[in-house]
Structure formats: C-alpha cells, structure tokens
C-alpha positions as a Markdown table, in Angstrom:
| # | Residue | x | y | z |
|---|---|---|---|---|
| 1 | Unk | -37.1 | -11.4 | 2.2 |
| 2 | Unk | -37.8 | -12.2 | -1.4 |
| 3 | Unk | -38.9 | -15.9 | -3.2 |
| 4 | Unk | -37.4 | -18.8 | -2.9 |
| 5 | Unk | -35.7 | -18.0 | -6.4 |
| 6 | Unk | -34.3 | -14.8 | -5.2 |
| 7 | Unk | -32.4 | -16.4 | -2.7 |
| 8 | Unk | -30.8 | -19.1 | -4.9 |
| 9 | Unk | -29.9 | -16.8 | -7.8 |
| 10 | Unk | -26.3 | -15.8 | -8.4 |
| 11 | Unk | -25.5 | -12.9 | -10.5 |
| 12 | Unk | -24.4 | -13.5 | -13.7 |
| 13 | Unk | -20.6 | -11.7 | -14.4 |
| 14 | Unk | -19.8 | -10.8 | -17.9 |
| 15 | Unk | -16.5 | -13.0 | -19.1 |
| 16 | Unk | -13.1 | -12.3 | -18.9 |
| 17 | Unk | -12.0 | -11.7 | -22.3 |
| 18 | Unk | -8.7 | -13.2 | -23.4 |
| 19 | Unk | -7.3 | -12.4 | -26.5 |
| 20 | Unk | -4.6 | -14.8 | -28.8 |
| 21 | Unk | -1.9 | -12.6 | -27.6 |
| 22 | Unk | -2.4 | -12.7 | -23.9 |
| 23 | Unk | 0.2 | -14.8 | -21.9 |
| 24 | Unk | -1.6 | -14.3 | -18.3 |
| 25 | Unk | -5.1 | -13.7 | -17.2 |
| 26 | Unk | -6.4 | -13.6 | -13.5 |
| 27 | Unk | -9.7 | -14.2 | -12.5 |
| 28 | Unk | -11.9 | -15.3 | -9.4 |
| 29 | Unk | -13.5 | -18.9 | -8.2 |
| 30 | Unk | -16.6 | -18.7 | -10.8 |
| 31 | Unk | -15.0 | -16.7 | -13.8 |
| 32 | Unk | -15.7 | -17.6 | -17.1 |
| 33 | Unk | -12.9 | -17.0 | -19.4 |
| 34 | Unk | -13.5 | -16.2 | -23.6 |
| 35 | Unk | -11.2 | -17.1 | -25.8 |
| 36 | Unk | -11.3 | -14.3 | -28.3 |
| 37 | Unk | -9.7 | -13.9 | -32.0 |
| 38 | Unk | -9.5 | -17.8 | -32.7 |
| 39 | Unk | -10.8 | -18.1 | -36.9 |
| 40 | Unk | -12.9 | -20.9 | -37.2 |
| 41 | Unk | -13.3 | -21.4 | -33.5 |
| 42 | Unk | -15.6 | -24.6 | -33.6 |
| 43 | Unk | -12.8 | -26.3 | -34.8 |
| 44 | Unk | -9.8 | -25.3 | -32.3 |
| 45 | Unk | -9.0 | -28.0 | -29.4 |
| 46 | Unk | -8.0 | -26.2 | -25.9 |
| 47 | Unk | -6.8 | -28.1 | -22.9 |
| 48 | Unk | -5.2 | -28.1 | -19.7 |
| 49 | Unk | -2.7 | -29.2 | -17.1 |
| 50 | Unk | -5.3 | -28.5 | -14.4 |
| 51 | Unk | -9.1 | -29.3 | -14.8 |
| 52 | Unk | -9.4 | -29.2 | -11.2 |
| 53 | Unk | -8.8 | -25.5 | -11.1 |
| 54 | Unk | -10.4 | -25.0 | -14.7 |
| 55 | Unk | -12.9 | -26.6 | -16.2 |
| 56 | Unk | -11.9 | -26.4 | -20.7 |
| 57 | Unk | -15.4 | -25.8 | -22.6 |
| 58 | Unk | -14.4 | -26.8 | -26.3 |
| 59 | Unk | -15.6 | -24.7 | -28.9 |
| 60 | Unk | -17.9 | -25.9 | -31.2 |
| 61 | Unk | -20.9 | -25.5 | -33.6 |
| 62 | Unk | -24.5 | -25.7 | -34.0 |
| 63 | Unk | -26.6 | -25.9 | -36.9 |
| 64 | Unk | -27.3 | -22.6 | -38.8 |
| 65 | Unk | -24.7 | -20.4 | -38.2 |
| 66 | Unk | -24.0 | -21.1 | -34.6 |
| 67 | Unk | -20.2 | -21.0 | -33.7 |
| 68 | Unk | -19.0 | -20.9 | -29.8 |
| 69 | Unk | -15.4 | -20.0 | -29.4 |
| 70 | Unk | -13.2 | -22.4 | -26.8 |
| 71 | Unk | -13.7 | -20.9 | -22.9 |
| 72 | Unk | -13.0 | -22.3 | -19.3 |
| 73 | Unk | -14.5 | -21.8 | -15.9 |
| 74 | Unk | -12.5 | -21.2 | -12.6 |
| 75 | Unk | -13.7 | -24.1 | -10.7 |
| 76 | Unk | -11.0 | -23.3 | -7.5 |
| 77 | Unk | -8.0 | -21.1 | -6.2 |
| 78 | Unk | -4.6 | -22.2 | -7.7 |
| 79 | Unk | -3.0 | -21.6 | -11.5 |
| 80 | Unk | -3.8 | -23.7 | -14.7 |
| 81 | Unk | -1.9 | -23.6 | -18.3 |
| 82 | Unk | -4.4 | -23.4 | -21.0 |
| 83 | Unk | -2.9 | -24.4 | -24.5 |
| 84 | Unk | -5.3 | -23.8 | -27.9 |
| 85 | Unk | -4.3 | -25.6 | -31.1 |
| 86 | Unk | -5.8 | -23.6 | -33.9 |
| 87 | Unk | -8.2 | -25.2 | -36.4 |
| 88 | Unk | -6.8 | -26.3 | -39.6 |
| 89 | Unk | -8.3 | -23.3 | -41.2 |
| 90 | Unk | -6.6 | -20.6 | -38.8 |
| 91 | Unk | -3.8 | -18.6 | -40.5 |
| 92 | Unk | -1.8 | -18.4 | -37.4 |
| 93 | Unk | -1.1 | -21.7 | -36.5 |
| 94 | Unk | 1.1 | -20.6 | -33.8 |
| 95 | Unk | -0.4 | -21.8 | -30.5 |
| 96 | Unk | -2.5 | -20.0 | -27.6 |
| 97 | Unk | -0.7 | -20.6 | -24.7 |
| 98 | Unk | -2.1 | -19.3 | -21.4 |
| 99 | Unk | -1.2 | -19.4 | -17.8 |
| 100 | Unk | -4.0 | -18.3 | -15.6 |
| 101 | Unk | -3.8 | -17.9 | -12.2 |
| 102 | Unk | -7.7 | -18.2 | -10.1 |
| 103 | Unk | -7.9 | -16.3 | -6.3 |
C-alpha cells in the first residue's frame, strides 16, 4: 500500500541533454531539457515561440561559484522553437536554435 508520500512521489528522470549543435530534440510531457556547452551560461537569454508547450528556465548564478546553464520543461504535447543568445563572453556568438517536438 505504502505512505501517503509514496503515493504522491513521481520519479525523478535524468535530463535530456542537448548540445549547441543539436537542431532537434524530442522528449515526453515532464522532460526537462539541458542546455549543454553554453560558456558563461548565467549570462545567455533563451526563449520561445511556445511557453505553453515549454516552459524556458533562464540560466543564472548564485553566490560562490554557483552557475545553472539555460533549460526548459515539456509542459504539453505539441513542438516549440527554443532560440539561445550567447553571453557577451561566449566565443561563438552564433545562436542556439532548437526545434523540439514533446509526445
């Protein structure tokens, strides 16, 4: 039968990874996506044409040396663009552009 907290607990998934270079990424109602590779992360601004299907998480920083690269959760079915503008300090300003598509 189990505890009242048993029965409410989801598992936790590991992310989906996406790297600077990926164009497409798939994923499932709940997925977390990672935005991987991005220099100085806390600093890059992500956004999308859909934040009922994803939900952008900015990057960002926290005292010490705390920095959080940019992610999004799948909040429904349906296909979002995500677009990443690199921070100022990023070599590659070319950027992250991201169609991902949530079953």
């Amino acid at each position: 039968m189990g505890t009242q907290a048993e029965k409410i607990m989801r598992p936790v998934l590991p992310p989906t990874i996406v790297d600077r270079d990926d164009r497409t990424a798939t994923g499932k109602v709940g997925t977390h996506f990672y935005f991987a590779h991005l220099e100085d992360p806390g600093e890059a601004k992500i956004s999308t044409d859909h934040p009922d299907v994803l939900q952008v998480i900015p990057g960002h920083k926290e005292p010490g040396d705390g920095e959080f690269t940019c992610g999004a959760n799948a909040l429904q079915r349906g296909s979002a663009h995500i677009r990443i503008l690199p921070s100022p300090e990023d070599p590659n300003q070319n950027p992250v552009e991201v169609d991902i598509d949530i079953s």
